[in-house]
C-alpha positions in Angstrom: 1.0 9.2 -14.3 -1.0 6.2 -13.8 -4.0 5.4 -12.9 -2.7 3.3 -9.3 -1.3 7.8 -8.5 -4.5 9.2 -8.8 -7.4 6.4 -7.9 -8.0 5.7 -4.1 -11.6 4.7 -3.0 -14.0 6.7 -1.3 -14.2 6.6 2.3 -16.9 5.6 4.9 -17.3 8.5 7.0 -17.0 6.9 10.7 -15.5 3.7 9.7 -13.4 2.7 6.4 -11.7 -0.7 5.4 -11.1 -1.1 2.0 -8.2 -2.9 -0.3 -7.1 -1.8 -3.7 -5.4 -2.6 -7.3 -2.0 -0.2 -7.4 0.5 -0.7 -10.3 0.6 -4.2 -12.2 1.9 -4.7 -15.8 0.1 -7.3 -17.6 2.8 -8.3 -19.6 5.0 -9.0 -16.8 7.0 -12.4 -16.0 8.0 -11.7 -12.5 6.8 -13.8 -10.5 5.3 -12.9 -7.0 7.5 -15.5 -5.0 8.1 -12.6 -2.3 5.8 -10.5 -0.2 6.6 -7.6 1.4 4.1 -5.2 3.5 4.7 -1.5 4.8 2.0 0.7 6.7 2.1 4.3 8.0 -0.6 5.0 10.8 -1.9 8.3 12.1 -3.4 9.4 15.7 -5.8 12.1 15.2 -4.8 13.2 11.7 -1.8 14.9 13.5 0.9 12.4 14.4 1.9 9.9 11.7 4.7 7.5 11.5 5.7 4.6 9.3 6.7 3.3 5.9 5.0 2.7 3.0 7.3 3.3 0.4 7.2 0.5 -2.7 10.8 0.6 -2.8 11.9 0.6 1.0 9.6 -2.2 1.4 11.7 -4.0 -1.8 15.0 -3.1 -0.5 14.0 -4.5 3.5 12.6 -7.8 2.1 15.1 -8.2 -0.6 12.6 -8.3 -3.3 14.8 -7.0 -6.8 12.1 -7.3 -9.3 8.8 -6.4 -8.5 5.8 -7.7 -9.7 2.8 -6.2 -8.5 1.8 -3.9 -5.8 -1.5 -3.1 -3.5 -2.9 -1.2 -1.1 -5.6 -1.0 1.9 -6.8 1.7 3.9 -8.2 1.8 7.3 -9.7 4.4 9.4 -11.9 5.0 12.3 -13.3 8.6 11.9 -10.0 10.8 12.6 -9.1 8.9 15.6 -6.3 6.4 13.8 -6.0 5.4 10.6 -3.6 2.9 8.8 -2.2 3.1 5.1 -0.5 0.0 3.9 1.3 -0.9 1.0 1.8 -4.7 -0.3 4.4 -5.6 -2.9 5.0 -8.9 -4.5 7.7 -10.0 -6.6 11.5 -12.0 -7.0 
């Protein structure tokens, strides 16, 4: 497990808009020539839809070695809220 499966910053209680560090590899040589984004979104903590997968993300913007990936988080109390997950790479 790394850190990027257990870390996410804490949340604003009304409002919360915040971007973080998921998996990197400092000894990587891929290059982040590609950018991908996926984001699931909720209504009311009860009805959520979307994608956020690191790897459906790759596969839809044809991205075959990856190089780093983040995150961001947005919420408005439990009215909507919006996960997103960026990945760069080849």
């Amino acid at each position: 497990m790394s850190l990027g499966d257990s870390y996410r910053p804490i949340p604003g209680l009304l409002y919360n808009s915040v971007s973080f560090d998921g998996d990197f590899n400092p000894q990587n040589s891929v290059r982040p020539l590609r950018f991908g984004k996926g984001c699931v979104h909720h209504i009311f903590r009860i009805y959520s839809w979307g994608d956020a997968a690191a790897g459906s993300i790759a596969w839809r913007e044809l991205i075959t070695k990856i190089s780093y990936i983040d995150h961001s988080v947005t919420d408005f109390f439990i009215f909507y809220g919006r996960y997103c997950t960026y990945v760069y790479g080849e």
